[in-house]
N, C-alpha and C positions, 0 to 999 in steps of 0.2 A: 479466463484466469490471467493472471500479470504479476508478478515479480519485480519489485522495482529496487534496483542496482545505486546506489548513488555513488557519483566520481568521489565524497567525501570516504566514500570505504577503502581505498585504493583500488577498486574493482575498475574498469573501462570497458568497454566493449572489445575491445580490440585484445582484452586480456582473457576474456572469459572462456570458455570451452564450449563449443561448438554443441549445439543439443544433438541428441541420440534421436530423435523423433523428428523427423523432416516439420511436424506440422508447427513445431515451434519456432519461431521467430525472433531473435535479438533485432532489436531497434532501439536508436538516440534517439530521444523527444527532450524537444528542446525545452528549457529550462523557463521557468514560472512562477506564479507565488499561487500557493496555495490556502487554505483556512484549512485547518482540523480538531479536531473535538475527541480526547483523547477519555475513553472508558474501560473497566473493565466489567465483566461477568460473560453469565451466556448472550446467548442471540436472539432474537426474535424480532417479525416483524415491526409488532408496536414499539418494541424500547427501540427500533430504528428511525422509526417515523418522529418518536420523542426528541432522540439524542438528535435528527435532521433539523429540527423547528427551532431546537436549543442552539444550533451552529446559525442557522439562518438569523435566529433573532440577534448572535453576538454580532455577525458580521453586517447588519442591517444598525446597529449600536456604536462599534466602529466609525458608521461613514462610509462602508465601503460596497463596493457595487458587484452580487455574487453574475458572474457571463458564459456560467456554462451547469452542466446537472452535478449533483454531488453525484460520487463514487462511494461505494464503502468498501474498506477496506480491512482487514485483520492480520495479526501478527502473533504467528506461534513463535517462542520459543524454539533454537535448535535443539536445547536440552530437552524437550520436550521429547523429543524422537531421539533419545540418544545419539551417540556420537556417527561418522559419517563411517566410519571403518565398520561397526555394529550392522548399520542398515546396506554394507555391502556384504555380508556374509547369511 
């Protein structure tokens, strides 16, 4: 699992709070260009393999040369989970 911070939030590493779980790790990874293929609904295998072939064929359409595995990734809502005071009581 990963969590990704961007300096655009005003977040830094250097700002963030130390995790409670030793197994977690903060780390900078240095800055890149990435392609992404932005969906909504559920999840499933096939509509992954789908929306993957759909990004590959845009970035193949581009001009542009994919150098490494796609990632997937997702994004709840914090509203989602209500507020952070909530999920500490």
């Amino acid at each position: 699992m990963a969590f990704h911070i961007s300096d655009a939030s005003g977040a830094y590493l250097e700002t963030l709070p130390e995790p409670l779980d030793s197994r977690v790790e903060l780390k900078k990874v240095p800055e890149h260009l990435m392609a992404a293929l932005k969906y909504s609904g559920s999840w499933s295998k096939s509509r992954y393999e789908e929306k993957k072939k759909q990004l590959r064929e845009w970035i193949e359409k581009k001009g542009l040369k994919q150098i490494g595995e796609p990632i997937f990734a997702r994004y709840n809502s914090l509203s989602r989970y209500g507020s952070y005071a909530e999920m500490k009581s």
